[in-house]
Biopython code that builds the backbone (N, CA, C, O; Angstrom):
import numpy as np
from Bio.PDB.StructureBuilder import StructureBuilder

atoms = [
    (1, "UNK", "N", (22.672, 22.271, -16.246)),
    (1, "UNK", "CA", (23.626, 21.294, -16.712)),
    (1, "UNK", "C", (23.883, 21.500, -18.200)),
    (1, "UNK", "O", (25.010, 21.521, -18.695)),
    (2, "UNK", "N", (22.530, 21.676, -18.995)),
    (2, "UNK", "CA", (22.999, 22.166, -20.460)),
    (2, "UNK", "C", (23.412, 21.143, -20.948)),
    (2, "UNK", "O", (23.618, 21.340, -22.145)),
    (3, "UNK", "N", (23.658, 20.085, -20.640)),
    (3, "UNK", "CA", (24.275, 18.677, -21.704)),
    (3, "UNK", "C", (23.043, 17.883, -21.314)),
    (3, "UNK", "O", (21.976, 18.070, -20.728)),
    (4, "UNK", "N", (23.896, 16.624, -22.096)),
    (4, "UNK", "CA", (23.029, 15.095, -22.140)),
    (4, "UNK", "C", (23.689, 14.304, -21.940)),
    (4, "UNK", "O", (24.592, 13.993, -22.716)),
    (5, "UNK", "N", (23.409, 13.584, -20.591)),
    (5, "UNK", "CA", (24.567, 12.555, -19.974)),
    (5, "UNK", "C", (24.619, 11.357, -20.804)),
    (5, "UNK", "O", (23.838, 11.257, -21.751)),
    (6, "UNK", "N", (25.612, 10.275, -20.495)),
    (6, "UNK", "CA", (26.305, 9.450, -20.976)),
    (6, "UNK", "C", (25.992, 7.983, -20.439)),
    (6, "UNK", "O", (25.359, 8.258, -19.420)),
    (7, "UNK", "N", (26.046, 6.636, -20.498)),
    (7, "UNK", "CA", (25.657, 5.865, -19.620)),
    (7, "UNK", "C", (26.533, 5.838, -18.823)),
    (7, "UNK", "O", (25.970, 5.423, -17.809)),
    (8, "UNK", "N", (27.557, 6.003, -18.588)),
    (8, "UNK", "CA", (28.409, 6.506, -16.870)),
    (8, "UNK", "C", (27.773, 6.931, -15.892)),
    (8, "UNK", "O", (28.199, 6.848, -14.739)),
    (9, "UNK", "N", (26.370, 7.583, -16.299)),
    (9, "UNK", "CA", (26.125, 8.686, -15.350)),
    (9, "UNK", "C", (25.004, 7.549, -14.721)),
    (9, "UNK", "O", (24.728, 7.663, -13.526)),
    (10, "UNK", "N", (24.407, 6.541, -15.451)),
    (10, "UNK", "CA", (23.350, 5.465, -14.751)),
    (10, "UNK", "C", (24.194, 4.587, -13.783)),
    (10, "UNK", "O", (23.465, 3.911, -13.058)),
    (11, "UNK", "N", (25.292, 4.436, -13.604)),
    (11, "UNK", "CA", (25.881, 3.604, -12.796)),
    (11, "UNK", "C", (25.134, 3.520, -11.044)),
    (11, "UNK", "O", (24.271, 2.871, -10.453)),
    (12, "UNK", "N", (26.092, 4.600, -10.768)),
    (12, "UNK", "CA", (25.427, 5.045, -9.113)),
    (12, "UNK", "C", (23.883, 3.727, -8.907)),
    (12, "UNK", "O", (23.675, 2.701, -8.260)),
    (13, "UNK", "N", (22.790, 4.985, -10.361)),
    (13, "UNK", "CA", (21.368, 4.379, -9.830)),
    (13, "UNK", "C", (21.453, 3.001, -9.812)),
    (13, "UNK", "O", (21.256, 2.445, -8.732)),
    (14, "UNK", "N", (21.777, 2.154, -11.056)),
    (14, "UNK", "CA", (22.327, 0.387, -11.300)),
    (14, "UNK", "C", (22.530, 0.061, -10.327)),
    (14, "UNK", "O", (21.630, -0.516, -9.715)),
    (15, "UNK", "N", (23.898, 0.287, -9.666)),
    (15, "UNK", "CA", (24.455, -0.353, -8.503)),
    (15, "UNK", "C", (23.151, -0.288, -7.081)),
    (15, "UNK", "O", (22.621, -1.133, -6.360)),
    (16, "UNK", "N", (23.096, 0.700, -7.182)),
    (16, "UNK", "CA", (21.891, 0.654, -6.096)),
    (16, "UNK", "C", (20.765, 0.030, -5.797)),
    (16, "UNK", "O", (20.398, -0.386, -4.698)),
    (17, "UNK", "N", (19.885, -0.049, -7.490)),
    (17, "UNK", "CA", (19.028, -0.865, -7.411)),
    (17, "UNK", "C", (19.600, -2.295, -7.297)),
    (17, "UNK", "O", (18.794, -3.004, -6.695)),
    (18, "UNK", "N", (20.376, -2.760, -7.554)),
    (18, "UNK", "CA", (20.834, -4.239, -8.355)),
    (18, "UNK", "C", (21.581, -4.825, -6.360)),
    (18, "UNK", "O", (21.931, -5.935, -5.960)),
    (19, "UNK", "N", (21.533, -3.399, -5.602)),
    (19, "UNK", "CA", (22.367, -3.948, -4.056)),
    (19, "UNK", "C", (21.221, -4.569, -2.951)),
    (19, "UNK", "O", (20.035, -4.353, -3.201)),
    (20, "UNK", "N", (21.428, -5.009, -2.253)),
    (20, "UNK", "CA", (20.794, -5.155, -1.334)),
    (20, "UNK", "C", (19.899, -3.986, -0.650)),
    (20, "UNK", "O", (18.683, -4.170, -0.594)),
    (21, "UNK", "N", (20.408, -2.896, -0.175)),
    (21, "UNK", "CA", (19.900, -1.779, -0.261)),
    (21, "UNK", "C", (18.580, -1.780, -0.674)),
    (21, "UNK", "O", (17.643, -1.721, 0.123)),
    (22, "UNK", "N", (18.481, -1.830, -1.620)),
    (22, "UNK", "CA", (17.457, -1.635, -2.649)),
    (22, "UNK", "C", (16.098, -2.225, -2.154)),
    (22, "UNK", "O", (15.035, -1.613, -2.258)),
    (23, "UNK", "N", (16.264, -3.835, -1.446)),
    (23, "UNK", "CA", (15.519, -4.708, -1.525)),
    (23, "UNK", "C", (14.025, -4.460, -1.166)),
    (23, "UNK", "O", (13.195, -5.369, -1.157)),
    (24, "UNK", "N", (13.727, -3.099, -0.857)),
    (24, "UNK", "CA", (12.655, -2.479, -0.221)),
    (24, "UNK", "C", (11.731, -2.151, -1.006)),
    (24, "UNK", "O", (10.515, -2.315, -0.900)),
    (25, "UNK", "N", (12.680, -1.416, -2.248)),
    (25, "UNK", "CA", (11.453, -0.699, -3.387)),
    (25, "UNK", "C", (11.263, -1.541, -4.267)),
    (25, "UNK", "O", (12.188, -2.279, -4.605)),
    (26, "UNK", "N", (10.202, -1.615, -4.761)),
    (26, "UNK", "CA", (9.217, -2.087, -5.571)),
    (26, "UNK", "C", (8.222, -1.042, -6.288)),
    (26, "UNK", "O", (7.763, -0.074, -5.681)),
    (27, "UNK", "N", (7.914, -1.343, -7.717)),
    (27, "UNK", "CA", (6.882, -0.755, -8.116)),
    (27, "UNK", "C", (6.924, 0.655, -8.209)),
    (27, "UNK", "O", (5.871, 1.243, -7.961)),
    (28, "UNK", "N", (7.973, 1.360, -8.532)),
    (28, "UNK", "CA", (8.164, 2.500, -8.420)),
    (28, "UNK", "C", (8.598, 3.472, -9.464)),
    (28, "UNK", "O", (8.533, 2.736, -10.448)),
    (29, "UNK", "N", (8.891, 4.322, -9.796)),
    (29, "UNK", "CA", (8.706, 5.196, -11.229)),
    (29, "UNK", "C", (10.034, 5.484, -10.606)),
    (29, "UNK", "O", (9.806, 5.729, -9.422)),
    (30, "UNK", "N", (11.568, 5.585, -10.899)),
    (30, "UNK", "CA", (12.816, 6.310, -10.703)),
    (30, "UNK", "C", (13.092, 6.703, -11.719)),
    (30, "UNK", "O", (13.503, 5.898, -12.555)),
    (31, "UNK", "N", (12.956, 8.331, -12.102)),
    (31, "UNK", "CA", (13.691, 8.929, -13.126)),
    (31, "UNK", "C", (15.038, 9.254, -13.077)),
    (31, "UNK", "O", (15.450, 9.875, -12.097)),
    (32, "UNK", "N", (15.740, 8.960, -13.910)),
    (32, "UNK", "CA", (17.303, 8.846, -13.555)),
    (32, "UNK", "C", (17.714, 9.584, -15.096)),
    (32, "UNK", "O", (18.142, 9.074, -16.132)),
    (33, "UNK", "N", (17.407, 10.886, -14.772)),
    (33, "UNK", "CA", (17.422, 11.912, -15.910)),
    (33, "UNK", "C", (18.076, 13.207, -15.927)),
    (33, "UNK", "O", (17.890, 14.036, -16.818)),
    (34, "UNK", "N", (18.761, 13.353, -15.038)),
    (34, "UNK", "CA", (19.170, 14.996, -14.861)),
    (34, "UNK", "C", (18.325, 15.910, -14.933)),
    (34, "UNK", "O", (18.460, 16.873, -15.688)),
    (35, "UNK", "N", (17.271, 15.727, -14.106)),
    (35, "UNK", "CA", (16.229, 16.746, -13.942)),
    (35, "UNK", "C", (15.997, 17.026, -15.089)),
    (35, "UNK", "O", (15.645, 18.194, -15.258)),
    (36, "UNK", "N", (16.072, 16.224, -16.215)),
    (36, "UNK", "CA", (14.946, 16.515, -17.465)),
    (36, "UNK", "C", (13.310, 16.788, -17.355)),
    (36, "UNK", "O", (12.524, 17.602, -17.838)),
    (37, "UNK", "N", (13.223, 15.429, -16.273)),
    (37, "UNK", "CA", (11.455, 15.588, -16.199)),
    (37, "UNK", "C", (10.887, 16.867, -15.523)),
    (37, "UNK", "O", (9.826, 17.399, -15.849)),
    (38, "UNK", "N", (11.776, 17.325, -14.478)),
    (38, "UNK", "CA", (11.033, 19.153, -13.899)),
    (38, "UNK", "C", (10.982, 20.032, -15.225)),
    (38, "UNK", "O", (10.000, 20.764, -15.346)),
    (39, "UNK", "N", (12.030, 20.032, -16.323)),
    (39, "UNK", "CA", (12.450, 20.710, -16.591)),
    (39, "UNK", "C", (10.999, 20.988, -18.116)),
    (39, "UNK", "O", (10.558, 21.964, -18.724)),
    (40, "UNK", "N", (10.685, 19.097, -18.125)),
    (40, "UNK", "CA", (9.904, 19.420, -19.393)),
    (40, "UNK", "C", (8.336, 18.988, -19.558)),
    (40, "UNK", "O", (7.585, 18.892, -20.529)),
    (41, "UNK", "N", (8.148, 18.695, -17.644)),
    (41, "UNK", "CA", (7.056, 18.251, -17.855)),
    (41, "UNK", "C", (6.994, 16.862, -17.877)),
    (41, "UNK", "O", (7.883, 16.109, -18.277)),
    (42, "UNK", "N", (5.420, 16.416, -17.231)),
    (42, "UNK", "CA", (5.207, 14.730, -17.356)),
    (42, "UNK", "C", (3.858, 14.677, -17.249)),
    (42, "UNK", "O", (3.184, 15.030, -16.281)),
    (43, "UNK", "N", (3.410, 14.126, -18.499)),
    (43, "UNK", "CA", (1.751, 13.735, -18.287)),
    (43, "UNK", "C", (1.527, 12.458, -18.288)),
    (43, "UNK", "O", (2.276, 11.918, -19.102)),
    (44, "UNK", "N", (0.763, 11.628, -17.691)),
    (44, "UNK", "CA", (0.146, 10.756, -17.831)),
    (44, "UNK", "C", (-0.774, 10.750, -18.762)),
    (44, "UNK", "O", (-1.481, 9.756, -18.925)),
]
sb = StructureBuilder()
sb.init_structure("model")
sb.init_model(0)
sb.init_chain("A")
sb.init_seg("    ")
for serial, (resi, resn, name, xyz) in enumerate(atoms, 1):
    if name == "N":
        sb.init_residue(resn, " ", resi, " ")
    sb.init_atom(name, np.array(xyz, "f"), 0.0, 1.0, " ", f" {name:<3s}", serial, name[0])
structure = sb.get_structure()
């Protein structure tokens, strides 16, 4: 991808969590990054 997204690009995830849909997950880590985190690593 080579760039750095914009907040346009969080929409999709927003709407999703914020829908009914959603109502299932809980407690959960969603990176909503453009595959930044494969790209650079994640430690606890």
């Amino acid at each position: 991808m080579n760039r750095f997204g914009d907040i346009s690009k969080f929409n999709g995830a927003i709407q999703f969590l914020c829908s009914d849909a959603a109502s299932f997950i809980t407690g959960v880590f969603l990176p909503v990054d453009g595959v930044l985190l494969l790209l650079v690593g994640f430690k606890c």
